[in-house]
C-alpha positions as a Python dict, from the first residue, in 0.01 Angstrom:
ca = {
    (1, 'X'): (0, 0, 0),
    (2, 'X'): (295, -149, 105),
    (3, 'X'): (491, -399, -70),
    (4, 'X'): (431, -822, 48),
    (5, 'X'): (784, -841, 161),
    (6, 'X'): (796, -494, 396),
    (7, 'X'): (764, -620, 757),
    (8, 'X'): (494, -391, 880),
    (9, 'X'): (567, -203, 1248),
    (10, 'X'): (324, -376, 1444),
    (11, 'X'): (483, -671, 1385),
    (12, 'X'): (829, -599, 1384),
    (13, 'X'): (741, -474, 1721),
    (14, 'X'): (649, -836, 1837),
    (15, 'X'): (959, -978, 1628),
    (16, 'X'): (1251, -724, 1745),
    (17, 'X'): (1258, -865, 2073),
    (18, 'X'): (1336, -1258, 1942),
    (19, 'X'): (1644, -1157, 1763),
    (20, 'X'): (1942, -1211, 1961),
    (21, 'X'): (2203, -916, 1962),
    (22, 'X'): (2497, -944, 1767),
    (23, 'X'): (2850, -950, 1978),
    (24, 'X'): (3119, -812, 1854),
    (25, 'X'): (3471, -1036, 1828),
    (26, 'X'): (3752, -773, 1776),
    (27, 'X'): (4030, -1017, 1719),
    (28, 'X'): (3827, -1187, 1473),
    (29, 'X'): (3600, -946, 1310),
    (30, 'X'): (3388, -1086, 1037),
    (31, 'X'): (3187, -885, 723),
    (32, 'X'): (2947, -628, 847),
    (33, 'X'): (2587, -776, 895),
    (34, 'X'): (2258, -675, 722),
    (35, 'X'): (1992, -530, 918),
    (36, 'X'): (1783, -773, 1107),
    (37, 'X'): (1435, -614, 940),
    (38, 'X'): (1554, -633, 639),
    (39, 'X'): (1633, -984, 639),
    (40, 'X'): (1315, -1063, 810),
}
C-alpha cells in the first residue's frame, strides 16, 4: 500500500500533460526546480 501523498501512475498520467514545461533563461538562471510529481 502506497503512502496518501504518492501520486499514483494512472493519474499522473492524466496530470503530466497540464504542467507547463519549464524554459530555461541562461542569462538569468534561477535555483534548480523540484520535480513536478513530487510537488504534486
Amino acid at each position: 500500500m502506497a503512502a496518501p501523498w504518492i501520486v499514483d501512475d494512472e493519474l499522473w498520467d492524466l496530470v503530466e500533460p497540464l504542467i507547463p514545461v519549464p524554459t530555461g533563461n541562461f542569462r538569468y538562471p534561477s535555483r534548480k526546480r523540484l520535480p513536478a510529481r513530487e510537488c504534486l
